[in-house]
C-alpha atoms as one frame of an Amber mdcrd trajectory, in Angstrom:
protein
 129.770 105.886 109.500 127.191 105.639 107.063 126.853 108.563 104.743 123.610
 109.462 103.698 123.652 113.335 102.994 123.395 113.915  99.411 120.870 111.172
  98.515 118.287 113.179 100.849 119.318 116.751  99.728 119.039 116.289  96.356
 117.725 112.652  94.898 114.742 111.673  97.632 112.958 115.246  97.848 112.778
 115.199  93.663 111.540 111.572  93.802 109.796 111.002  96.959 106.413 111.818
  96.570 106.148 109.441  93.696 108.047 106.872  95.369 105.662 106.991  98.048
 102.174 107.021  95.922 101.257 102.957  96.719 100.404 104.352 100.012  97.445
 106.564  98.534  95.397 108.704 100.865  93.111 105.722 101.900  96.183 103.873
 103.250  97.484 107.076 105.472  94.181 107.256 106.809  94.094 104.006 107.926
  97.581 103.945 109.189  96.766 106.945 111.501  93.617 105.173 112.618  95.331
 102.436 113.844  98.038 104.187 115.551  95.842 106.551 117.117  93.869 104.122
 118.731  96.953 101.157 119.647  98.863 104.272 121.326  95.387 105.190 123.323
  96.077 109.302 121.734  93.527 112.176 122.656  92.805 114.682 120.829  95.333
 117.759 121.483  98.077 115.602 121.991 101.612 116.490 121.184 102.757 114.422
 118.428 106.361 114.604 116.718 106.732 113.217 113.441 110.250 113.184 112.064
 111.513 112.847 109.741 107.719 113.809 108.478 108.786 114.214 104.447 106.313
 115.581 102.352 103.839 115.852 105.453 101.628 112.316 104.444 100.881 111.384
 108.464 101.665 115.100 110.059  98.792 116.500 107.976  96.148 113.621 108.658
  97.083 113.607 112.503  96.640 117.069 112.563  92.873 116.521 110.123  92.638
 114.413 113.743  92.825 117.484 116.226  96.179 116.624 117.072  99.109 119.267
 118.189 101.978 118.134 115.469 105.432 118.908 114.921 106.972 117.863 111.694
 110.804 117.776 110.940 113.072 117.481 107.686 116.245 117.848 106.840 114.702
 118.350 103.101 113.535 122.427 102.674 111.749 120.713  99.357 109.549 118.041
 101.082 108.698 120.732 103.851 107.660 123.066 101.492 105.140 120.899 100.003
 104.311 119.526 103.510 103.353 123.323 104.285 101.645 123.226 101.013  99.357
 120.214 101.702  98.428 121.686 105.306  97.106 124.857 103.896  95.048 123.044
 101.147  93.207 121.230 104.382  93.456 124.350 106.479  95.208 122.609 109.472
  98.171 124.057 111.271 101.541 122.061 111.705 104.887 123.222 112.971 107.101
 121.996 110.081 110.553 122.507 110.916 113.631 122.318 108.972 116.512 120.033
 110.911 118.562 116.909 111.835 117.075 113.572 113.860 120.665 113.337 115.328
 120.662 116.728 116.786 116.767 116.780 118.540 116.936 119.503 120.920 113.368
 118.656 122.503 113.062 117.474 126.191 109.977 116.016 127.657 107.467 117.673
 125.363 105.866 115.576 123.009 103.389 112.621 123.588 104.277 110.297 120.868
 107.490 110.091 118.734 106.847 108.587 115.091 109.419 107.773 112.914 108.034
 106.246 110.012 108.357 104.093 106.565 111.938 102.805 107.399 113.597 106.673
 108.256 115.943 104.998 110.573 119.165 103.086 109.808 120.644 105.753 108.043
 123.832 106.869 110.294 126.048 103.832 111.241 124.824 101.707 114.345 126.595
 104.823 117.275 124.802 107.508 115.574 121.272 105.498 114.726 121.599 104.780
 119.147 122.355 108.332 119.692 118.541 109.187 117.835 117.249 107.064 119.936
 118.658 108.588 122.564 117.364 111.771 121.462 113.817 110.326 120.739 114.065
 109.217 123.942 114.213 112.715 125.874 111.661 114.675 123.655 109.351 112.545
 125.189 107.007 113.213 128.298 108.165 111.190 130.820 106.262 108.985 133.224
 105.055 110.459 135.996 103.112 109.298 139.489  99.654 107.297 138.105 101.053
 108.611 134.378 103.247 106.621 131.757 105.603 107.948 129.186 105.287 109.241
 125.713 105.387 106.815 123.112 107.668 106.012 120.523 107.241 104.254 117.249
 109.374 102.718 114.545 107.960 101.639 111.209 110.575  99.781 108.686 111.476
  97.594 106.868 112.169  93.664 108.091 115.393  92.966 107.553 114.828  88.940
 107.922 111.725  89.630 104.817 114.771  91.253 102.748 117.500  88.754 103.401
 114.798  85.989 102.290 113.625  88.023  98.985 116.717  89.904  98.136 116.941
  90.873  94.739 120.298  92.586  93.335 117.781  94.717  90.679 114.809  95.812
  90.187 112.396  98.330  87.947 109.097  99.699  88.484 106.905 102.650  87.587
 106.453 104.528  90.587 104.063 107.863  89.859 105.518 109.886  87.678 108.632
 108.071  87.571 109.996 104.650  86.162 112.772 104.146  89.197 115.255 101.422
  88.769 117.356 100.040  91.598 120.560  98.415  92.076 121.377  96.902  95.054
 124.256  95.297  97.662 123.742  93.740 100.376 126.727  93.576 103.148 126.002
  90.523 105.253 128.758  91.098 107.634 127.217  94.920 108.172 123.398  94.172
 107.194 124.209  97.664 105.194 122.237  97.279 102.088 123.680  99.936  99.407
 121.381 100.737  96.555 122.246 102.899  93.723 118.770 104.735  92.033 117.841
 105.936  88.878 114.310 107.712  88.244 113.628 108.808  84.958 110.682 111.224
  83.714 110.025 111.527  80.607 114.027 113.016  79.277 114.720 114.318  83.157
 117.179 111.429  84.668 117.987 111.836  88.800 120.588 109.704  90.521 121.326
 108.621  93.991 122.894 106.417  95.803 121.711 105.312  99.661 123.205 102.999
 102.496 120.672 101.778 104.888 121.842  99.708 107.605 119.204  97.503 108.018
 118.109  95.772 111.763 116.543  92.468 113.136 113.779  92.804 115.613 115.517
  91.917 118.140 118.595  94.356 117.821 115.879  97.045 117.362 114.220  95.763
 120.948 117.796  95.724 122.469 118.870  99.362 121.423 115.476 100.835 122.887
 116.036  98.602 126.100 119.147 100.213 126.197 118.362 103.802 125.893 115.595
 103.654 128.435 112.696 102.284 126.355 110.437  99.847 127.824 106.663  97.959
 127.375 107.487  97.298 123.491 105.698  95.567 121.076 106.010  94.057 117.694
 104.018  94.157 114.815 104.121  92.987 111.314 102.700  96.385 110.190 100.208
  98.736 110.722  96.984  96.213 110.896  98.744  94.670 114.303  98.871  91.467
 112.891 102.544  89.578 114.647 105.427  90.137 113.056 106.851  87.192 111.019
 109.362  86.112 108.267 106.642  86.692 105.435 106.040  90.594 106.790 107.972
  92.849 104.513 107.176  95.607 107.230 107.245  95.811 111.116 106.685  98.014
 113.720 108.036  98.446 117.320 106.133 100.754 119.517 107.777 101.410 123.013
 107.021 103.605 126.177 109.551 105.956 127.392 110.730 104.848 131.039 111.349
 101.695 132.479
């Protein structure tokens, strides 16, 4: 079991807007655009984003006409994610909760989970959210296929190629330094954090078990997933060793 739950109750909501500001409005935008139109989405479809954070793609999808449901387990990120809604006068149910314990079945159109949110429970659990990704979505019907799901992370084959033990960078706000692990037995890469502001110091420490494309493609066979495809990010470009990022998007049914 990977253990996860004080970095994002107390460290991530304090830093993560910062952390997060090299993907600037222009870059959500276009990130929406493409996902909009690779998963074929009409306006007033149900869209779950989760976990949504601060509310970066729930609040554009919803700009879109989009019906969107955001989840957290971090009251601090939804708060501002409620905040940045109002300021654009869109409405998005942004509820407070846990990936691992979805209670949705067959509602939503599309399931995004987004800049590398999964990974974070130990390789049972991280099957069991798939599992539960799985049943909040719409399910294929007669002349109708299932809801869609989509994972953006990182490439584990990019990090084992690049990996760096340290690092430092001034991220917003925030000069954030990290020290890392990385298990190659587990592919659990353990990174300690340190974001300083000004005198303010925060600290965290995160485990991310981190997956090759093909285990990824294997779990959502597994689960029921079907029709995926690979991407090297969000311009649809294939996925290869020099693509820090990838995404998987599969349908729900076989």
């Amino acid at each position: 079991m990977i253990s996860n739950h004080q970095f994002f109750r107390t460290f991530w909501p304090r830093v993560a807007p910062d952390v997060t500001a090299a993907r600037p409005g222009m870059r959500t935008k276009a990130e929406v655009r493409f996902l909009v139109r690779l998963l074929r989405l009409r306006p007033g479809a149900r869209i779950l984003d989760v976990p949504c954070g601060y509310g970066r793609h729930a609040v554009e999808l919803a700009c879109r006409s989009f019906r969107v449901t955001g989840i957290d387990i971090s009251a601090a990120l939804l708060a501002q994610a409620r905040h940045a809604a109002a300021d654009l006068g869109v409405e998005v149910e942004f509820r407070r909760g846990d990936m691992r314990r979805l209670g949705y079945r067959r509602q939503f159109d599309a399931v995004l989970n987004l800049f590398t949110s999964f990974g974070y429970f130990g390789d049972a659990a991280d099957l069991q959210v798939l599992r539960r990704f799985r049943r909040a979505l719409r399910p294929a019907r007669a002349g109708e296929p299932g809801g869609w799901l989509v994972l953006h992370l990182i490439n584990r084959d990019w990090v084992v190629r690049r990996y760096r033990p340290g690092s430092r960078s001034r991220k917003g706000r925030f000069v954030v330094s990290e020290e890392s692990a990385f298990d190659f037995a587990t592919s659990v890469i353990t990174t300690h954090w340190t974001a300083r502001r000004g005198r303010q110091v925060f600290r965290g420490t995160s485990r991310l078990r981190m997956y090759c494309c093909h285990e990824l493609m294997g779990m959502l066979r597994q689960v029921g997933f079907s029709r995926i495809q690979v991407f090297g990010d969000f311009s649809g470009k294939p996925l290869s060793l020099d693509c820090r990022w990838m995404t998987l998007t599969a349908r729900a049914g076989r």
